[in-house]
C-alpha positions in Angstrom: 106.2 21.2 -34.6 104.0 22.8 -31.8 105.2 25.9 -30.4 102.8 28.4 -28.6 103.3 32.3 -28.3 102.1 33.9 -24.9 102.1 37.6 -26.2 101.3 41.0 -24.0 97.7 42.0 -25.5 97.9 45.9 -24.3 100.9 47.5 -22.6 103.0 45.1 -20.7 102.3 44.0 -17.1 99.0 41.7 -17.5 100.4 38.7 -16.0 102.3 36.6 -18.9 104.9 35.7 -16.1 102.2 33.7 -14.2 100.6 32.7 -17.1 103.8 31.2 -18.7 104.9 29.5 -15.3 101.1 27.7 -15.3 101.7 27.0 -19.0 105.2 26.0 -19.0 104.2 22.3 -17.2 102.9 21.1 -20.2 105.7 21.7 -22.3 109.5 20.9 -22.6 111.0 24.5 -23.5 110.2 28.4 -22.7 112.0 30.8 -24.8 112.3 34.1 -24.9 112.2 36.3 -27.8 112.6 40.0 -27.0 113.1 43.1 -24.6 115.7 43.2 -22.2 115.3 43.7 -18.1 112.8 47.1 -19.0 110.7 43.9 -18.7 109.2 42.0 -15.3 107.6 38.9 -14.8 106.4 37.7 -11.7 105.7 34.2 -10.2 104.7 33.4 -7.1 105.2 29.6 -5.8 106.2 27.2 -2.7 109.3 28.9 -2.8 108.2 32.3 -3.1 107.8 35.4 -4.6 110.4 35.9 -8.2 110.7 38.8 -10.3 112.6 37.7 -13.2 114.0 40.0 -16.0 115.7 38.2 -18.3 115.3 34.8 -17.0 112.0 33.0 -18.6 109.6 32.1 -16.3 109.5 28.4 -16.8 112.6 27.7 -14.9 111.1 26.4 -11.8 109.8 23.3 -14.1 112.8 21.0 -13.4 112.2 19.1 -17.0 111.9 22.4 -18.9 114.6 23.7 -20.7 115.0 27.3 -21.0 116.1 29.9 -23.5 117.2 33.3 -23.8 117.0 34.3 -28.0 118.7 36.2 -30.4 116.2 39.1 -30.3 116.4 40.0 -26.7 119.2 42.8 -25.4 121.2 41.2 -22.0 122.4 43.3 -19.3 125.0 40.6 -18.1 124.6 41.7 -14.2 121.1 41.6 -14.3 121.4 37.9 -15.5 124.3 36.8 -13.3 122.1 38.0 -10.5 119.1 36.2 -11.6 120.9 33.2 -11.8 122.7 33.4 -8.4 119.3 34.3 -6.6 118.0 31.3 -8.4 120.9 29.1 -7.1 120.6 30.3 -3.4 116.8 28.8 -3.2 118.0 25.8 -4.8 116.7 26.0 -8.6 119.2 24.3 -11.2 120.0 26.7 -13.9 122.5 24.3 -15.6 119.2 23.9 -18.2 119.2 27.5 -19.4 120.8 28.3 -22.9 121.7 31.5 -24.1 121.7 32.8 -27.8 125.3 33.8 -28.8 123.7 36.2 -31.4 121.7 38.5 -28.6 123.3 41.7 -27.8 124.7 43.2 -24.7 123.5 45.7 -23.0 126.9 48.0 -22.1 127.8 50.3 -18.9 127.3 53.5 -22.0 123.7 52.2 -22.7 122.9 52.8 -19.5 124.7 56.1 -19.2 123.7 57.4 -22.4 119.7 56.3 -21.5 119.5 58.5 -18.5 121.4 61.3 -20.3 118.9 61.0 -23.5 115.9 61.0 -21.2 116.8 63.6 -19.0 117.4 65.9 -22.3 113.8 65.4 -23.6 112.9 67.2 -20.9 108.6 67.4 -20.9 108.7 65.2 -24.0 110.7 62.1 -22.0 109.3 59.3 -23.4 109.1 57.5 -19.7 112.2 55.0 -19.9 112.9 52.2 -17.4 116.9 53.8 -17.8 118.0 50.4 -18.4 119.9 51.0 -21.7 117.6 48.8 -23.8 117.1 51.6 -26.3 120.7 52.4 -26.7 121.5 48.9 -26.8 119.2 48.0 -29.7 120.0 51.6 -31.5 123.9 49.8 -31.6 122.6 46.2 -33.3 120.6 48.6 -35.9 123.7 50.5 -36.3 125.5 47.5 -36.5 128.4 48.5 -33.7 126.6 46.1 -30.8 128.2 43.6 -28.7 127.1 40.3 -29.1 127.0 37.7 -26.2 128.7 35.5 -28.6 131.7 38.0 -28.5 132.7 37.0 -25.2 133.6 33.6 -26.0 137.0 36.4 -27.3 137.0 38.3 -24.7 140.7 36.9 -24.3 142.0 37.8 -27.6 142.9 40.9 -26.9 144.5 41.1 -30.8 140.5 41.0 -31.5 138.2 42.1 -28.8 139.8 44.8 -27.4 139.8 47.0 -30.1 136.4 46.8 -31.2 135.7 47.3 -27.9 137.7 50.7 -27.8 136.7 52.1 -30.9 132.8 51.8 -29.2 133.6 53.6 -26.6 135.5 56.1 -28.2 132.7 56.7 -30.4 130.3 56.8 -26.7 132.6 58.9 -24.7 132.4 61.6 -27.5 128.5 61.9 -27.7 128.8 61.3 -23.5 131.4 64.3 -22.8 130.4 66.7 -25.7 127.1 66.4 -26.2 125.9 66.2 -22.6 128.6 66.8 -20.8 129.3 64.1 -18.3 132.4 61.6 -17.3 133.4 59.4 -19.9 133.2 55.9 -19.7 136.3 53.8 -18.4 137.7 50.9 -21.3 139.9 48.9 -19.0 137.3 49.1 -16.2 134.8 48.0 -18.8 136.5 45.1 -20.8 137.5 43.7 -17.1 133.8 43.7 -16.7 133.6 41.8 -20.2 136.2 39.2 -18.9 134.2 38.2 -15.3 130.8 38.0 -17.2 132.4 35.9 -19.8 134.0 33.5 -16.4 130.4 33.5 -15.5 128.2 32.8 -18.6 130.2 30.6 -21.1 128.3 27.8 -20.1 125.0 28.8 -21.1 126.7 30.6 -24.6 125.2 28.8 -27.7 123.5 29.0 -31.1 120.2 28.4 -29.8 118.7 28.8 -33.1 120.1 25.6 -33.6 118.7 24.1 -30.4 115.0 25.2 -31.0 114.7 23.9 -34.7 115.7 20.2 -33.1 113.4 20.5 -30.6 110.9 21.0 -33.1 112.2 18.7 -35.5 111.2 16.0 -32.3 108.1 17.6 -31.9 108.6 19.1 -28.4 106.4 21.5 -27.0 107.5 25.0 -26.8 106.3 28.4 -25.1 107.7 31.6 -26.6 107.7 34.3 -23.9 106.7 37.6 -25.0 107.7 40.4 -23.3 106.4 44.3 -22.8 102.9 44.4 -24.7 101.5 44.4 -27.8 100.8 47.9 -27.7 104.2 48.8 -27.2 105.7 47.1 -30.2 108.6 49.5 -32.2 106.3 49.6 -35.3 102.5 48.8 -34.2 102.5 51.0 -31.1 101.8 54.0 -29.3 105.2 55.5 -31.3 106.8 57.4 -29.5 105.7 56.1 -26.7 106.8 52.4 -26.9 109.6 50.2 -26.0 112.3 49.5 -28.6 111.7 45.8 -30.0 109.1 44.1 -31.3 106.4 41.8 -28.7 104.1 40.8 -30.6 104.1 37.8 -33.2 106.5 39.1 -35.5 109.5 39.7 -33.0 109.0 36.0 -31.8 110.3 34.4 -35.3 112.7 37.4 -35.9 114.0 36.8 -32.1 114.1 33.1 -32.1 114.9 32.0 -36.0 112.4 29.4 -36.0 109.6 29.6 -39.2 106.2 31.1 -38.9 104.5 27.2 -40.0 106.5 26.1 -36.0 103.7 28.1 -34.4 100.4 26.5 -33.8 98.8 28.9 -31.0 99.2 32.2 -30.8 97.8 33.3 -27.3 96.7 37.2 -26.4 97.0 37.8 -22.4 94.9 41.0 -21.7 93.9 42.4 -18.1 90.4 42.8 -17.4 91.3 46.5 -17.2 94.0 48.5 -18.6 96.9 49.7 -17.2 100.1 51.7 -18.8 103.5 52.8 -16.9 104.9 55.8 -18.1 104.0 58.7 -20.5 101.9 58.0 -24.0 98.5 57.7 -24.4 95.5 55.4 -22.8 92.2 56.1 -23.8 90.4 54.7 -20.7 92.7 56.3 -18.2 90.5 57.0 -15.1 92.0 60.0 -12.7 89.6 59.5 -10.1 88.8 57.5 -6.9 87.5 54.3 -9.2 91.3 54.6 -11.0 92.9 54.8 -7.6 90.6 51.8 -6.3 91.9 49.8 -9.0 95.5 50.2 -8.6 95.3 50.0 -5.0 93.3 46.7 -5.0 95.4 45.5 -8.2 98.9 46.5 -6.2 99.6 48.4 -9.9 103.1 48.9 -9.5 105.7 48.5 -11.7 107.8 44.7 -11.1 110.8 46.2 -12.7 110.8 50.1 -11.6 108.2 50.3 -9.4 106.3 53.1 -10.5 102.1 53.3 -10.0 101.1 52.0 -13.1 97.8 54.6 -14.9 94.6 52.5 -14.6 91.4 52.7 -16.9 88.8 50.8 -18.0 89.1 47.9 -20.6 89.9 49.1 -24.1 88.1 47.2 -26.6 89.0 48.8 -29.9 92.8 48.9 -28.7 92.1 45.0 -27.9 90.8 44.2 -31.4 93.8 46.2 -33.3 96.2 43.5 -31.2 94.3 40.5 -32.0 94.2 41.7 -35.6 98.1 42.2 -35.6 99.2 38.6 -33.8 96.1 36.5 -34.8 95.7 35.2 -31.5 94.2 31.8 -31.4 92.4 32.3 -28.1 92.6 35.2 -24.9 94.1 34.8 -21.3 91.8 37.0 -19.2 93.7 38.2 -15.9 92.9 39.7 -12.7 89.2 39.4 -13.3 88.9 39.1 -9.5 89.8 43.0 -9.2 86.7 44.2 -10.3 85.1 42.1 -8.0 82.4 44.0 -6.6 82.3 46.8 -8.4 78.7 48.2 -9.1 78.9 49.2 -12.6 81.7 48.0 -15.1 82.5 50.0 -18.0 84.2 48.5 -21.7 85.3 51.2 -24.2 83.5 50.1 -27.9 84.6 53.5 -29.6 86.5 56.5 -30.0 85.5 59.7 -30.1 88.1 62.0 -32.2 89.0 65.5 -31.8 86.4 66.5 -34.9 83.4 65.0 -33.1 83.5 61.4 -35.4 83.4 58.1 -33.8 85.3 55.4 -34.9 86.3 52.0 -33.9 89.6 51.5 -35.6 92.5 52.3 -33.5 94.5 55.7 -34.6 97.8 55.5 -35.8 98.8 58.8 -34.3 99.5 59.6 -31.0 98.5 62.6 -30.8 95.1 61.8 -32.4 94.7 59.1 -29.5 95.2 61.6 -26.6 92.7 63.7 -28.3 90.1 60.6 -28.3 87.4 60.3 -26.0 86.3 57.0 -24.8 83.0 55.3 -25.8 81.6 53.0 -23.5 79.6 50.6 -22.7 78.1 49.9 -19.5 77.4 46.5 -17.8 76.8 45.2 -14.0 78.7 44.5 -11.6 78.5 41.0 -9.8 78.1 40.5 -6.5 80.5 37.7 -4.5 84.1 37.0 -5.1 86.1 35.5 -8.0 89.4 34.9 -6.9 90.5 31.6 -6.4 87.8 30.1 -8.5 89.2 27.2 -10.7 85.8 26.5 -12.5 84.1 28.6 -15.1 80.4 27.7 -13.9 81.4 29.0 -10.2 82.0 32.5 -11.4 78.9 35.2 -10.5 76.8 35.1 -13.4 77.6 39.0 -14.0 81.3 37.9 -14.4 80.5 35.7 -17.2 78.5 38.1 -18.8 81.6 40.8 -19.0 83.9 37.8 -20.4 81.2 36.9 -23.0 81.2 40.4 -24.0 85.0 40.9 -24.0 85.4 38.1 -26.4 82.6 39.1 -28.5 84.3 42.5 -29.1 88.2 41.2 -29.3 86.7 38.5 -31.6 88.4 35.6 -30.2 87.4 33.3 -27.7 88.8 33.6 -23.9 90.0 30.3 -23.0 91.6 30.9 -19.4 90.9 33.1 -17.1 93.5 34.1 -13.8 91.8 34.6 -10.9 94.6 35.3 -8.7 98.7 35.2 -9.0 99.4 31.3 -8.0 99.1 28.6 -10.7 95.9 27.0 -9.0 94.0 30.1 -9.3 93.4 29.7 -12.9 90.2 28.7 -14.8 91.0 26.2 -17.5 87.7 27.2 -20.5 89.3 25.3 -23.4 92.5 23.4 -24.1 95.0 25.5 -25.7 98.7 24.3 -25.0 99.5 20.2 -25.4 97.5 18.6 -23.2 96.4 21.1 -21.0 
């Protein structure tokens, strides 16, 4: 029953869209497990440039089947768009399945994210404003909106009132508490009726669907979403998003059994990056910082916001291979620190009382008092983008992957060296056939 995680290794945005799309030829399903459209993956192909949301990224592989599971939180516009964009070039959505157990994101999740952000004040927490966190606050509380749920939209006798009493319970926090416009109900549920016209088709118990795809031993790629380092309970807390990216939240936001999964694969940058506020050890505020993120393009696929730039973070690297058990590494944009004269991997932390350690804090508070550790290697001279063979990278390239996978503990077995699916060294086999 092969089935083979591609999980965020740091904090979102190190190329699992691309990574997925290369991956996704060799197998029959992609799935996605959790987040909502706070996330953004991006493929570039013969028909061009696609940054998808909700959608997983194997959809331009016309004999893949794609899901959307239980553990991600829908915004039904963002996915009606997706899918119309998708028609307009041509691309057959008619293979996408949609769990009926996710939850909706709602017009007062999005109104009561920018209202909760805006009230932190200098403490905001740095949200997309896309009502993911409100939306998964209502499934904990257990007064969501399932996607399933508008399969009733119709019966008024038992979807309207739900419906009411939610908003109800919204427009009080939304008018008393911070003082702005209610939300409308009957401009809402006719909302709830057009997205139910448009995605009834794709409504199913996909829980059901993946379990006899396994049961037939097709190949399946779980799309992680965010990064590993933003994960609800393993994270940067506060500072994280609210569901669960790494292993964990793939059973929990699939309902297929932990045995299913055969590979677990770790994509990490070869640098870090982080959008919005919380901590990153390796940040660098300088021109080298600013070299990277102007060579990298580091700006946010869903918000477009400069993404913070630093240095490789070995010791947060090693806490995320500890937590999924990756079975191997996807090393990205290696081509950006392309010639570089010095590189620089962060072994240690330096805490506020003077100690080093090598475990990563729990606290974030103790991480932004931590000074970085490094290490210090060459640069390489010539170029690695576009290479496609291990032995035609500069011999000071190898020498920084050796050493990454020497400190994460697991081996790197492909390495991106650009955005299309050709650029992409192949070390080891680690999906099917590859």
């Amino acid at each position: 029953m092969p089935a083979y995680a591609v999980i965020g290794g740091q904090w979102g945005d190190e190329g699992k869209g691309k990574m997925v799309d290369f991956l996704a030829q060799y197998s029959q399903y992609v799935v996605r497990y959790s987040g909502g459209n706070n996330a953004g993956h991006t493929v570039i192909n013969d028909k061009g440039k696609f940054a998808f949301h909700l959608v997983p990224t194997g959809i331009f592989w016309p004999n893949v089947t794609c899901v959307i599971g239980n553990g991600v939180v829908i915004d039904p516009n963002v996915l009606i768009e997706e899918i119309d964009g998708l028609a307009k070039v041509g691309i057959e959505t008619g293979r996408m399945a949609v769990s009926d157990r996710a939850h909706l994101i709602m017009p007062y999740h999005v109104t009561l994210d920018r209202l909760e952000e805006e009230a932190r004040g200098s403490t905001a927490i740095g949200t997309t404003g896309r009502g993911v966190g409100p939306a998964y606050v209502d499934k904990v509380a257990r007064s969501g909106i399932r996607v399933g749920d508008l399969l009733e939209v119709d019966n008024k006798s038992r979807f309207l009132p739900r419906l009411e009493n939610v908003i109800k319970l919204k427009n009080s926090l939304i008018t008393k508490v911070y003082g702005d416009n209610p939300i409308d109900l009957q401009k809402v549920y006719q909302q709830c009726r057009e997205w139910a016209d448009k995605l009834r088709p794709f409504i199913t118990p996909t829980e059901k669907l993946l379990l006899e795809a396994l049961s037939n031993n097709k190949s399946i790629i779980l799309e992680g979403a965010q990064g590993t380092m933003l994960d609800i309970d393993h994270g940067t807390f506060p500072y994280v998003t609210s569901s669960s990216p790494t292993i964990g939240g793939a059973i929990t936001g699939l309902g297929i059994p932990p045995q299913s999964i055969k590979g677990i694969l770790g994509v990490f940058k070869a640098y870090s990056t982080r959008v919005g506020s919380g901590p990153l050890v390796t940040e660098l505020l300088d021109n080298v910082g600013e070299a990277i993120r102007e060579r990298a393009q580091e700006y946010g696929a869903t918000t477009g916001r400069p993404r913070r730039c630093g240095w490789f973070d070995a010791v947060a690297a090693r806490y995320s291979a500890q937590l999924n058990g990756y079975t191997s590494i996807v090393l990205t944009r290696l081509d950006i620190l392309d010639s570089f004269s010095t590189i620089k991997i962060c072994t240690g932390y330096r805490l506020g009382d003077g100690t080093i350690t090598t475990d990563f804090p729990t606290s974030a508070s103790t991480l932004e008092s931590c000074e970085p550790i490094y290490e210090e290697l060459s640069g390489w001279d010539g170029s690695t983008a576009s290479t496609t063979k291990v032995n035609d990278l500069p011999s000071g390239a190898k020498l920084y992957v050796d050493r990454i996978q020497e400190l994460i503990g697991v081996p790197v077995d492909i390495i991106s060296t650009g955005p299309r699916r050709e650029e992409t060294i192949v070390i080891r086999s680690t999906v099917g056939d590859i």
